[in-house]
C-alpha positions as CSV (number, residue, x, y, z in Angstrom):
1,X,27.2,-2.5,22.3
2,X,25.7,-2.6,19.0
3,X,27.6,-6.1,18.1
4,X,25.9,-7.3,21.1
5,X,22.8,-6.1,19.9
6,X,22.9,-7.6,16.4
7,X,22.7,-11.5,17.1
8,X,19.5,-11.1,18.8
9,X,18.2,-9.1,16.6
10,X,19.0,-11.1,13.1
11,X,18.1,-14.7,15.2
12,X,14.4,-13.0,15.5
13,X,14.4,-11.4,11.9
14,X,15.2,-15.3,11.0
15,X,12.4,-16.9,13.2
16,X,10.0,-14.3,11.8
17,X,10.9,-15.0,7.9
18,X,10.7,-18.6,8.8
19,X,7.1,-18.5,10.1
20,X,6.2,-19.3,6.2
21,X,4.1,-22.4,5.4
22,X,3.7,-22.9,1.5
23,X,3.1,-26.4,0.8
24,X,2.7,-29.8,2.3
25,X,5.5,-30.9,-0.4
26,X,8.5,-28.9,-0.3
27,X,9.1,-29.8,-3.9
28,X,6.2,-29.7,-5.3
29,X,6.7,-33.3,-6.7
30,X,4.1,-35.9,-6.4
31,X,4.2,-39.4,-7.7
32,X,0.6,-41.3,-9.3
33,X,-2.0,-41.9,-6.8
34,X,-0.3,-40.0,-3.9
35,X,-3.0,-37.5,-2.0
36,X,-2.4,-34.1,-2.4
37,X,-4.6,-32.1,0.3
38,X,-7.2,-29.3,-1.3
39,X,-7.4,-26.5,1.3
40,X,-10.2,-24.0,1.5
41,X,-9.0,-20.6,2.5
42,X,-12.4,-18.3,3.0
43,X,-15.5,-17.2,1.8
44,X,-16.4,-13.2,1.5
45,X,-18.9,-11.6,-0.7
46,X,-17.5,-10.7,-3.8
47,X,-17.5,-6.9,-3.5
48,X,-16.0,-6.7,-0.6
49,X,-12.9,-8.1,-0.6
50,X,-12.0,-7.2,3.3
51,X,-15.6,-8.9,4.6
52,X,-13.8,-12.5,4.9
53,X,-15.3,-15.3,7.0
54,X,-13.9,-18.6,7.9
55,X,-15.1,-21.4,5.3
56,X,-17.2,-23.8,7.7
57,X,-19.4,-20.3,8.3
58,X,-21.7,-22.0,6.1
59,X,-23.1,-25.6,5.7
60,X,-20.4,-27.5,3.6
61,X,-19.1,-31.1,3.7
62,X,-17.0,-31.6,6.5
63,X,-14.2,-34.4,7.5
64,X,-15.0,-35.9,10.5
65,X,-11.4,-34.0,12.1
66,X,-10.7,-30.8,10.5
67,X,-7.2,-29.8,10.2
68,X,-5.5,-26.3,9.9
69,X,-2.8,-25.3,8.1
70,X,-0.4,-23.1,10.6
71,X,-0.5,-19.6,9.6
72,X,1.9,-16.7,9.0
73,X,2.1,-13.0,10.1
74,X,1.2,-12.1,6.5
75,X,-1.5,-14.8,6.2
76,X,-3.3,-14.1,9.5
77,X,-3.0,-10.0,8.3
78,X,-4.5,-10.9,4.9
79,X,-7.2,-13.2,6.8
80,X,-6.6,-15.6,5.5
81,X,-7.4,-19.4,6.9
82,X,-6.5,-22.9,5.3
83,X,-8.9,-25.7,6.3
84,X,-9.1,-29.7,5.1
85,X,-11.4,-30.7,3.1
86,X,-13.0,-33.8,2.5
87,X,-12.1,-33.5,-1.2
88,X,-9.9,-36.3,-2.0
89,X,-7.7,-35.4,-5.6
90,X,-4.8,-38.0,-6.0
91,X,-2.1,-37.2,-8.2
92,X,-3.3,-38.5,-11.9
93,X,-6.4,-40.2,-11.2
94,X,-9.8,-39.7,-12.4
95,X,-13.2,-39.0,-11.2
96,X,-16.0,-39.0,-13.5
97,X,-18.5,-38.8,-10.7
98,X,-17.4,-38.9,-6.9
99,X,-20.0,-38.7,-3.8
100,X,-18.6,-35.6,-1.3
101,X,-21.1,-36.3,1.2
102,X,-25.3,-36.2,1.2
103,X,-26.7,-33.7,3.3
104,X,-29.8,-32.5,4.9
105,X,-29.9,-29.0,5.0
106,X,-32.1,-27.4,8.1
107,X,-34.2,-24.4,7.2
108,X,-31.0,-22.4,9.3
109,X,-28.7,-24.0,6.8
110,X,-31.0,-23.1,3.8
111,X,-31.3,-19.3,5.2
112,X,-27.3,-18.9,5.6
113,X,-26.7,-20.6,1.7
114,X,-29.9,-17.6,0.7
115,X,-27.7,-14.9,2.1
116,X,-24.5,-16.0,0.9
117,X,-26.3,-16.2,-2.4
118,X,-27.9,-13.1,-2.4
119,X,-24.5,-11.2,-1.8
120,X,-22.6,-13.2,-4.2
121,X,-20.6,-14.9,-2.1
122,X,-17.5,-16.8,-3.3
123,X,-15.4,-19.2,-1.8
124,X,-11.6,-19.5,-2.2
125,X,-9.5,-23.2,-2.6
126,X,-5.7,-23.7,-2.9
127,X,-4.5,-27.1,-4.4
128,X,-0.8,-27.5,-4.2
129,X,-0.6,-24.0,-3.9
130,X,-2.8,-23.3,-6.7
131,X,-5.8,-20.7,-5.9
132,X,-9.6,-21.6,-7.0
133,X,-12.4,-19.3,-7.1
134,X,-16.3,-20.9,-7.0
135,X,-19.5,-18.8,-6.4
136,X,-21.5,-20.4,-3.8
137,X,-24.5,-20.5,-6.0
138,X,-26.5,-18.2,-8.1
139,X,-29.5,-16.1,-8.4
140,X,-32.3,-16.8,-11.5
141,X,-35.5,-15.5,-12.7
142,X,-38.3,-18.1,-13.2
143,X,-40.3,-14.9,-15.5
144,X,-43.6,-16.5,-14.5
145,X,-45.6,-17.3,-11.3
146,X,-45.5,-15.5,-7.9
147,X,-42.0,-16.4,-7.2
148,X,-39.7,-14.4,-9.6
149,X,-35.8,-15.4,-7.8
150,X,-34.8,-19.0,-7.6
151,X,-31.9,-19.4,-5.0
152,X,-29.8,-22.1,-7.0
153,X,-27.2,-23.7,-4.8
154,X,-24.3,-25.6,-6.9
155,X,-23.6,-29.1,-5.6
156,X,-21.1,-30.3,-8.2
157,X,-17.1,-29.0,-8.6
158,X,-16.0,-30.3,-12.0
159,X,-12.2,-30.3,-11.8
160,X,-9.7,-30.3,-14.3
161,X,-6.1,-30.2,-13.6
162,X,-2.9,-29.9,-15.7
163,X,0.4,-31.7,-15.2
164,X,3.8,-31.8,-16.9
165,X,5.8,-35.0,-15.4
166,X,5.4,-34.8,-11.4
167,X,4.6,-31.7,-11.2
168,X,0.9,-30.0,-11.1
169,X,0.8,-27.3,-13.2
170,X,-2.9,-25.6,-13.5
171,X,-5.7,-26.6,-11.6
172,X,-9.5,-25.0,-13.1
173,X,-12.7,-25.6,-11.4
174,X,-15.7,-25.3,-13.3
175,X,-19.4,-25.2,-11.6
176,X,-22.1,-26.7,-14.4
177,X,-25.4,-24.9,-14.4
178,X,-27.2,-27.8,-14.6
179,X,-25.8,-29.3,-11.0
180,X,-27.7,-27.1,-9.1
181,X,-29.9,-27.7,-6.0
182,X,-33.3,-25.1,-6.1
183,X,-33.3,-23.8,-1.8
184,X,-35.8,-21.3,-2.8
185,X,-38.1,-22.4,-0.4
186,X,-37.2,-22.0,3.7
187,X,-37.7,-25.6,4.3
188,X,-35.4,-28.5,5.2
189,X,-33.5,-30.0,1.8
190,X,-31.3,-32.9,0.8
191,X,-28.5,-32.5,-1.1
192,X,-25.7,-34.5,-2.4
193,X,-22.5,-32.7,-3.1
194,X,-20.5,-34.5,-5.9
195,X,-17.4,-33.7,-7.8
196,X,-14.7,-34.9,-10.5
197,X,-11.5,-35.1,-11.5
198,X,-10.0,-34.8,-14.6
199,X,-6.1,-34.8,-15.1
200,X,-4.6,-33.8,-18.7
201,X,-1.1,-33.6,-19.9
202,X,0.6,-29.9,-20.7
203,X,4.2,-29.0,-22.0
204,X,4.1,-25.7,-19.7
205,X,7.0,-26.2,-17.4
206,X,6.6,-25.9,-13.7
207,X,8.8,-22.7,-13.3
208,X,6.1,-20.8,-15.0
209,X,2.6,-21.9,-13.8
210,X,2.1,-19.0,-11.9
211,X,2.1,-17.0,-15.3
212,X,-1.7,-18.1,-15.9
213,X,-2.0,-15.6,-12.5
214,X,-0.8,-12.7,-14.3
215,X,-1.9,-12.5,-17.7
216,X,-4.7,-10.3,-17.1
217,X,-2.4,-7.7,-16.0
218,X,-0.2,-7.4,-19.2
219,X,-3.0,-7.7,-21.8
220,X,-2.6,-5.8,-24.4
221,X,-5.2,-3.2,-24.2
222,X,-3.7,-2.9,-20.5
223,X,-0.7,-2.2,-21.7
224,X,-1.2,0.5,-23.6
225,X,-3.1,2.2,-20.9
226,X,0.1,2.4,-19.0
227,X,1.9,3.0,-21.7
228,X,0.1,6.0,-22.5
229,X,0.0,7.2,-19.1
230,X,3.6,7.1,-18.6
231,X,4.0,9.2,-22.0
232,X,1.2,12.0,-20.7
233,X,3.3,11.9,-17.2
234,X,6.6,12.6,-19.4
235,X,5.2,14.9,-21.9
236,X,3.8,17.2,-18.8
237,X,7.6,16.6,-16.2
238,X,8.9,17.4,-19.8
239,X,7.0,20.7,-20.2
240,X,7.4,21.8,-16.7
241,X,11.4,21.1,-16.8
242,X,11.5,23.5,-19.9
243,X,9.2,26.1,-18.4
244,X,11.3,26.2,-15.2
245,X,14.6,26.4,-17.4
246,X,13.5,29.0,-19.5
247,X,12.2,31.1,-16.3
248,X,15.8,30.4,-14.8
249,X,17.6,31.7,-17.9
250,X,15.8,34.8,-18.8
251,X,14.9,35.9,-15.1
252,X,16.7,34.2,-11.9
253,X,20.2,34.2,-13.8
254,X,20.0,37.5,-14.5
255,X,18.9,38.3,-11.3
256,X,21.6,36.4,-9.6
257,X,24.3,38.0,-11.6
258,X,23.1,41.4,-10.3
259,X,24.3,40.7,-6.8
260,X,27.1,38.2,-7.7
261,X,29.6,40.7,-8.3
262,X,31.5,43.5,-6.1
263,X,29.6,46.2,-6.0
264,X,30.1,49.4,-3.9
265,X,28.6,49.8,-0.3
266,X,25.8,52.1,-1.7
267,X,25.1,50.0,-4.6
268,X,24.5,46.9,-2.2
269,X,22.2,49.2,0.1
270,X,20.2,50.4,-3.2
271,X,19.6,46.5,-4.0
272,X,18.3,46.1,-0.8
273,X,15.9,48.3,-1.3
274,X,14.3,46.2,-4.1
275,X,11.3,44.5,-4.0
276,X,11.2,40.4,-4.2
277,X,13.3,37.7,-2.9
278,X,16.4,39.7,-1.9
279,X,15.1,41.4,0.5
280,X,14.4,38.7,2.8
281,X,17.6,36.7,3.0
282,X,18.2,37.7,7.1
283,X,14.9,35.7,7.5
284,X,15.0,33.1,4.8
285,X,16.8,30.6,6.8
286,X,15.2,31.6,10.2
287,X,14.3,28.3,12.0
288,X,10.3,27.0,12.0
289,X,7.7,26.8,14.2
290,X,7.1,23.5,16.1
291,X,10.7,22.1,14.8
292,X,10.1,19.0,17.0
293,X,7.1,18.4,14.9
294,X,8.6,19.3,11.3
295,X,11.9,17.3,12.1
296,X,9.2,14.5,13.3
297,X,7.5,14.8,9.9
298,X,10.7,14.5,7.7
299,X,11.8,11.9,9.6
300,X,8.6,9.8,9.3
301,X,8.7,10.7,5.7
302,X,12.5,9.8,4.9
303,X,11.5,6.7,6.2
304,X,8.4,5.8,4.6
305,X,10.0,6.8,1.4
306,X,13.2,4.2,2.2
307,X,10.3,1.5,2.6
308,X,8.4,2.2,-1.0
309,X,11.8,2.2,-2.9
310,X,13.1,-1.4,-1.1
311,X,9.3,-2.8,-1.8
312,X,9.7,-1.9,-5.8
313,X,13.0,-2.5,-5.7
314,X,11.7,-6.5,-4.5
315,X,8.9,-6.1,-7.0
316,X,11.2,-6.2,-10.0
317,X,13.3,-8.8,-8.5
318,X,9.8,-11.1,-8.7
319,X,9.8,-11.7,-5.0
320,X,5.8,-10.8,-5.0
321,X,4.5,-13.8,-7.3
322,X,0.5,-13.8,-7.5
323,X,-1.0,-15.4,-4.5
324,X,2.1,-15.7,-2.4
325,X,0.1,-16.0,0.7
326,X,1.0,-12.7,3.0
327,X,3.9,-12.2,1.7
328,X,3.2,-8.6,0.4
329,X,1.3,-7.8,4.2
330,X,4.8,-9.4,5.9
331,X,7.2,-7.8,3.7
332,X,5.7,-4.0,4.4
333,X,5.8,-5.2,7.8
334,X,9.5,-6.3,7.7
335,X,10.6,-3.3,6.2
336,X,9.2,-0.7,8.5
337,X,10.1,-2.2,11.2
338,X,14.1,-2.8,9.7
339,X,13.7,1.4,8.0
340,X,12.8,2.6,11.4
341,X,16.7,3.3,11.9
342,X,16.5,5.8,9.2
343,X,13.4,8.0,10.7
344,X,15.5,8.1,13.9
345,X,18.2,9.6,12.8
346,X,16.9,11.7,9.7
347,X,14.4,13.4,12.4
348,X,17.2,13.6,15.7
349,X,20.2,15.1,13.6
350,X,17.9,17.8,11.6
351,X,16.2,18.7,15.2
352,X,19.4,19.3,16.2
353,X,20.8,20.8,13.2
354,X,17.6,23.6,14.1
355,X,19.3,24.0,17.5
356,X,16.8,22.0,19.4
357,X,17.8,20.6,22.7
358,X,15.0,17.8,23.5
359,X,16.0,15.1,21.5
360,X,14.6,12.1,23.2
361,X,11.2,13.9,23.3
362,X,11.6,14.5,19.7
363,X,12.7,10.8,19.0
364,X,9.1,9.7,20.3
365,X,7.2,12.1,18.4
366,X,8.9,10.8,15.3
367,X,8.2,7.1,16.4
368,X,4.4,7.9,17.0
369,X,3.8,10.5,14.2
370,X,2.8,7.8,11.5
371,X,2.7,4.2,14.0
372,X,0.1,6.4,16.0
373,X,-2.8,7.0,13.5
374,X,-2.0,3.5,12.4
375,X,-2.4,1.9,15.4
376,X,-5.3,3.5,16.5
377,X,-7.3,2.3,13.1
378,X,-6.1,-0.7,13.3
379,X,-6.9,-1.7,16.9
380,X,-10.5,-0.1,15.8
381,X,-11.0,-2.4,12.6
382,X,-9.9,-5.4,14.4
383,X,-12.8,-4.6,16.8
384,X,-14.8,-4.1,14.3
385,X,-13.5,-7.7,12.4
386,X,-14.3,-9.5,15.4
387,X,-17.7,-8.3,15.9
388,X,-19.0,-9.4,12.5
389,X,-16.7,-13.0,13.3
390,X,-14.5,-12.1,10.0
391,X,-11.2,-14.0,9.7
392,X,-9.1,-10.0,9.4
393,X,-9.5,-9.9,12.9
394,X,-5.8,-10.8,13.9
395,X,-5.5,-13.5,16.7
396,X,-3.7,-13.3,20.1
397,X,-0.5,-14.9,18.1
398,X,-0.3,-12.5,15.6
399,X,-0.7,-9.4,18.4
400,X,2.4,-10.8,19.9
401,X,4.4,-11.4,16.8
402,X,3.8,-7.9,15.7
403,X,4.7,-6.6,19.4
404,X,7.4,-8.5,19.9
405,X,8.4,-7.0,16.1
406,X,7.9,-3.4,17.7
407,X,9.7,-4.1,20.8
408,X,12.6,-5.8,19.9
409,X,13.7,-4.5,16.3
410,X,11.6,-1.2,15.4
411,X,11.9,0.7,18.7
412,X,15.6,-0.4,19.6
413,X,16.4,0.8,15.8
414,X,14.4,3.8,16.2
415,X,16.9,4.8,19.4
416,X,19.8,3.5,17.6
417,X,19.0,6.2,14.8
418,X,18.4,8.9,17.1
419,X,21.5,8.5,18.5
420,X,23.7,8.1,15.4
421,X,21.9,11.5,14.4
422,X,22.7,13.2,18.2
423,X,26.4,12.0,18.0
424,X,27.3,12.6,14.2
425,X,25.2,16.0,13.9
426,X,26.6,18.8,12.2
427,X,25.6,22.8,12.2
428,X,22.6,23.6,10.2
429,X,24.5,25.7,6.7
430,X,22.6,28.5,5.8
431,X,24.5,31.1,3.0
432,X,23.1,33.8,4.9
433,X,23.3,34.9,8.1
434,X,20.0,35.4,10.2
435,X,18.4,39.1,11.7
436,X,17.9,39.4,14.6
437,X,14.1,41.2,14.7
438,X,12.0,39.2,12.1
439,X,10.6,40.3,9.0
440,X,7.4,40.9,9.0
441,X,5.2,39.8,6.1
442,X,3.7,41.6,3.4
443,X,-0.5,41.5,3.3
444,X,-0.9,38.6,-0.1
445,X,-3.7,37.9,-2.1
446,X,-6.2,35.2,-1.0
447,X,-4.8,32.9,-3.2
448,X,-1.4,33.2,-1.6
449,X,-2.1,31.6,1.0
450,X,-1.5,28.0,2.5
451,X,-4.9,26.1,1.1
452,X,-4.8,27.5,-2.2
453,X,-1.2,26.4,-2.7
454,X,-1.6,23.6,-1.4
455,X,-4.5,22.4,-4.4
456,X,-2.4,24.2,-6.9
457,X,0.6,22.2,-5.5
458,X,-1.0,18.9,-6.0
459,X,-2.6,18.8,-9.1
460,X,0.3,18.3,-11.7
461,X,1.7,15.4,-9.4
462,X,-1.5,13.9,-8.8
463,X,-1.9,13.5,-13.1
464,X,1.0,11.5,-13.0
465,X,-0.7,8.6,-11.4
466,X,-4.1,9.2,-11.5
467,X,-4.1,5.9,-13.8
468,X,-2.5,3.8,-12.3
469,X,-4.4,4.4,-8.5
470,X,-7.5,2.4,-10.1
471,X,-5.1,-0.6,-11.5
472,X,-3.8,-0.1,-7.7
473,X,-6.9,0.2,-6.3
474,X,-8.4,-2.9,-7.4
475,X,-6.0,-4.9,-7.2
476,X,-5.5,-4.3,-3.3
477,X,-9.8,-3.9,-2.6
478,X,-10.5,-6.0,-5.7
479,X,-9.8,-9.3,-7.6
480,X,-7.2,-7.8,-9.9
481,X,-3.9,-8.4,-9.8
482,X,-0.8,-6.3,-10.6
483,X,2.7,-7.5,-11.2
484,X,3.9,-4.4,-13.3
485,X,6.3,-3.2,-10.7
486,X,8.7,-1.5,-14.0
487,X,5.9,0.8,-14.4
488,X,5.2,1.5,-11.4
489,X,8.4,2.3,-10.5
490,X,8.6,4.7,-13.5
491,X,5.3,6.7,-12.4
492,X,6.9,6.7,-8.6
493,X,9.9,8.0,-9.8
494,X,8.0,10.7,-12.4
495,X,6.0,11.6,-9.2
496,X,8.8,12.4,-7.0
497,X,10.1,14.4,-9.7
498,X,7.0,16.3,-10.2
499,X,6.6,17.0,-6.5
500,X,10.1,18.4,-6.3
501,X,9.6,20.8,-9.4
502,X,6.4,22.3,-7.7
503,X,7.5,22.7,-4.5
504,X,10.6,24.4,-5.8
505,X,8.4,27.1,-8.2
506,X,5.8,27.2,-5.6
507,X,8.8,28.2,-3.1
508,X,10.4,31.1,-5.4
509,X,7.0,32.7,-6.2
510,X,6.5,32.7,-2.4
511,X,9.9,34.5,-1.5
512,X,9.6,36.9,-4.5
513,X,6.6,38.2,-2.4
514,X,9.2,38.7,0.3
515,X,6.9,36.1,2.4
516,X,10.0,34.0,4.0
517,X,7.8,31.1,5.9
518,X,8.5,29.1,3.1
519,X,9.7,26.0,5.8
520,X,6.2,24.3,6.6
521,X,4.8,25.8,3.5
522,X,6.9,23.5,1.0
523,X,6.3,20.5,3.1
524,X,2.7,20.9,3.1
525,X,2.8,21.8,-0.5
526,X,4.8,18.9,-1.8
527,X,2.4,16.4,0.2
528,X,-0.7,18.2,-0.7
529,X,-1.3,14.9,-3.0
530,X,-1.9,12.8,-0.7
531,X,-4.9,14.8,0.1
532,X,-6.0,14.6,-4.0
533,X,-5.7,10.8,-3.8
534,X,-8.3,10.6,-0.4
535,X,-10.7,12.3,-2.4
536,X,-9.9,10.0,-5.8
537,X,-10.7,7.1,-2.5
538,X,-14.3,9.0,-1.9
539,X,-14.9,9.0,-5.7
540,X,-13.8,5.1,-6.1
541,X,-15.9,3.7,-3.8
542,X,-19.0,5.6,-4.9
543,X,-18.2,5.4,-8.5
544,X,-16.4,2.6,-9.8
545,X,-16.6,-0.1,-6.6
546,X,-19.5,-2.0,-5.9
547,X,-18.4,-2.0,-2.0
548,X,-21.0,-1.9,0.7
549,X,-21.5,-2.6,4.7
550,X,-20.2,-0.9,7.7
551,X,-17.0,-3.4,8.0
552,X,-15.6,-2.9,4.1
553,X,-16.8,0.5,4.1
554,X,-14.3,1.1,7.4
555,X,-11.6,-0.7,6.5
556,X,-11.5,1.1,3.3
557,X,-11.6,4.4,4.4
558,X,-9.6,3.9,7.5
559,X,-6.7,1.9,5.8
560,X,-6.4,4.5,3.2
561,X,-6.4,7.3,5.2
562,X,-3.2,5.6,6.7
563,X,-2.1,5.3,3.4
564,X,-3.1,8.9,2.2
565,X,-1.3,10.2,5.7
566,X,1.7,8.2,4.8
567,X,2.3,9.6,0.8
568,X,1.5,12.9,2.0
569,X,4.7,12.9,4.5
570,X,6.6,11.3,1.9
571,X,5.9,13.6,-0.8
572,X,6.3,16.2,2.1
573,X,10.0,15.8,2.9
574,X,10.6,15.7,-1.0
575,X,9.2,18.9,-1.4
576,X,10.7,19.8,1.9
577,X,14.3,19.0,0.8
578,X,14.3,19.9,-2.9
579,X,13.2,23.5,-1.4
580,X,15.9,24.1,0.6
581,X,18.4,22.9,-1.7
582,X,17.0,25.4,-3.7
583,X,17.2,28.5,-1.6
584,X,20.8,27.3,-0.4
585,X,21.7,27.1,-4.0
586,X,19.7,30.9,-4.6
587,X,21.1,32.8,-1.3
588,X,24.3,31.4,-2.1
589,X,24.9,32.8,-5.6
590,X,24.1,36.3,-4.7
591,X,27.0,36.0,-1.8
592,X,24.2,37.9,1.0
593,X,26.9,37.6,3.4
């Protein structure tokens, strides 16, 4: 059944991957005179990077019959939306001073280029693959009469473009402040849009053109931000291992050793007598509340973790190269859909493991736990998209990819996982054996309890990559861009450690007030950070983003609470499962059987 199964399944994986449209040339390889098309992609203001609109929104020159490049899943999710031009740059000839087109501008044409101008709007362009930025025009003081902002409109693109044999290797576009057009005034205007070329020789090789694209992320003074964030991280994991040590040495060993050994019937009844976390070992391993919803959780979060570990992993193998149209938005795709195996069966077998007997009903609460919240702020900012007219709002094609994704490879792997877990469960091991008549707990202090522990659970792990969330952070809702995959791999890894070292301490100190509901208490604890870095997103926008308007402000907060949702159930089930191997390990030494 599953062989029949799997040739559907990898023909539409194939299909999907081949929906990719890089280049009119395949090789990149051009020969003297022969056109190479220059594609405009979309305008936005420049603070808000999510506020995209199609290119011919405003007044440009226009060929008579526009032509669009086909688009892919991880294009049309990136908005993103390749147009012809009329800009005509053949390979190794020069333009000193080419007419684009003369144009009258209405006083509507004249009041769009004002607002565009006024928001520092910005316009992208691709040249054999190459990206562009130009500013639409620019704002200037006069400093005399009534009129103190002059609107400048720039109406020349001075291109310069490097090549090494056949191959173009940098393209720069350069907008002289004296080629400007004054539209100041709301009255009609004629402009003529002009442009040149000039092509120079280079020895950079073709393999690494793209590096221009990433030197701002390994500057120097960059680099020893990370650097020295990775060091603090270490220095604090460092201090927290030797703490924990220590504490295990001169206290837990010796507490362990007490009940370790054959003692006489009365001397076992006097130990359980003692205070701490002893005396709750026939309720330590009783089974939580809502298991459906905590098997649900882990599963969601087994899975989500799966996905971040194969996305770095393809970050250090270079498959993310700067400006790789969608290919970031398709691969995150890709891999949920594919890892969706994984939450199925991590969620079904530990549901059973707890004894549960509703599987299938458990199966679809794992499915919708995380694709739920995510599909309901998605559908809502694509609504949202398509009433301002932005190019994020997805298109009919795209909803049917990303179904037909859903319905043909996430949910049949989603059963499939549920069912290896039904089939290959095994009974839950727990060192001790469970009363019958719970335990009740002891009265605690106030800050005992769940929200308190939860913000002391989150702070150390939140340090760890409190740096690198703005290099993050503005290079997904900015203009940045970030290729250092090793270290962030190294602060992932740091964090998962972190998390597991809290949640573990958090989870003695807990039962050494006898309070044995330590189940939901570790998970929440452990993903307690993802509620730190939802408030670092409050603080970011306010404070160090310029981002403003209903549409950004939405998809910012909505995207990232997605986000926020998903690190907290990943750093959840770490906490979750580093607990419990914990407590086995603790109820196991002291032989409570």
């Amino acid at each position: 059944m599953v062989q029949l199964r799997k040739y559907p399944f990898l023909i539409l994986l194939l299909i999907y991957l081949g929906i990719q449209v890089e280049s009119d040339a395949s090789d990149h390889s051009y020969s003297e005179g022969d056109t190479i098309p220059l594609y405009a992609n979309k305008i936005a203001p420049f603070h808000n990077s999510r506020e995209t609109y199609a290119y011919y929104e405003l007044p440009f020159c226009s060929q008579d019959v526009v032509k669009e490049k086909t688009p892919n899943l991880g294009e049309m999710l990136n908005g993103d939306h390749l147009v012809s031009t009329p800009y005509k740059l053949e390979f190794l000839v020069d333009k000193d001073f080419e007419v684009l087109c003369n144009k009258t501008l209405s006083k509507t044409d004249v009041s769009k280029f004002k607002r565009a101008i006024e928001k520092d709007y910005y316009t992208q362009l691709y040249y054999d693959d190459l990206p562009m930025w130009a500013f639409i025009g620019m704002l200037r003081n006069n400093g005399y009469g009534r009129i103190e902002t002059e609107y400048s409109l720039y109406r020349h693109f001075d291109f310069q473009v490097f090549y090494n044999k056949d191959h173009v290797i940098e393209v720069n576009l350069r907008m002289p402040t004296y080629s400007f057009t004054d539209i100041t005034e709301d009255k009609e205007v004629d402009v003529g849009f002009t442009y040149s070329v000039k092509w120079k020789m280079t020895q950079q090789s073709f393999d690494r053109r793209m590096e221009k694209y990433i030197g701002s992320s390994i500057l120097p003074h960059h680099l020893s931000i990370h650097h020295h964030s990775i060091t603090y991280s270490s220095v604090i994991l460092l201090i927290l291992i030797i703490s924990l040590l220590t504490f295990y040495l001169l206290v837990l060993r010796k507490d362990i050793s007490k009940n370790s050994i054959d003692v006489e019937e009365d001397q076992v009844i006097s130990n359980q007598e003692e205070i701490g976390w002893k005396n709750v070992h026939g309720d330590v391993f009783r089974f939580p509340q809502h298991k459906s919803l905590f098997s649900a959780a882990l599963g969601a979060g087994s899975q989500l973790l799966v996905v971040i570990v194969a996305f770095l992993a393809l970050g250090l193998v270079g498959v993310f190269q700067p400006y790789m149209r969608g290919v970031l938005w398709k691969t995150l795709i890709i891999l949920y859909a594919l890892t969706s195996l994984v939450s199925g069966y991590t969620s079904v077998s530990f549901y059973c493991k707890l004894e549960g007997t509703n599987w299938m009903k458990n199966l679809i609460l794992t499915g919708a736990l995380y694709f739920g919240p995510l599909f309901v702020t998605f559908t809502f900012l694509d609504i949202v998209a398509t009433f301002y007219g932005s190019t994020t709002a997805l298109p009919l094609k795209a909803i049917v990819m990303l179904s037909l994704l859903w319905i043909f490879i996430a949910s049949p792997l989603l059963l499939l996982g549920g069912i290896i877990g039904k089939t290959r469960m095994s009974e839950f091991q727990a060192p001790c054996k469970t009363a019958k008549i719970p335990r009740e707990v002891p009265k605690l202090r106030w800050y005992r309890g769940v929200l308190p522990q939860m913000a002391l659970a989150g702070i150390l792990p939140f340090s760890v990559i409190y740096i690198q969330l703005y290099y993050i952070f503005a290079s997904v809702w900015g203009h940045r861009v970030y290729t250092l995959y090793s270290i962030l791999s190294i602060v992932f890894f740091l964090l998962l450690i972190m998390t597991a070292l809290v949640s573990v301490a958090l989870t003695y100190f807990q039962l050494a007030a006898e309070d044995h509901q330590w189940w939901w208490r570790s998970f929440l604890c452990g993903g307690s950070t993802g509620l730190y870095v939802y408030v670092y997103c409050i603080y970011y926008y306010f404070e160090r983003s310029d981002m403003n308007g209903f549409m950004q402000t939405s998809f910012f907060f909505g995207y990232m609470g997605c986000a926020c949702l998903g690190i907290f159930l990943i750093l959840g089930s770490v906490g979750f499962n580093a607990s419990l191997l914990f407590v086995r390990y603790l109820y196991a030494a002291i032989k409570c059987d």
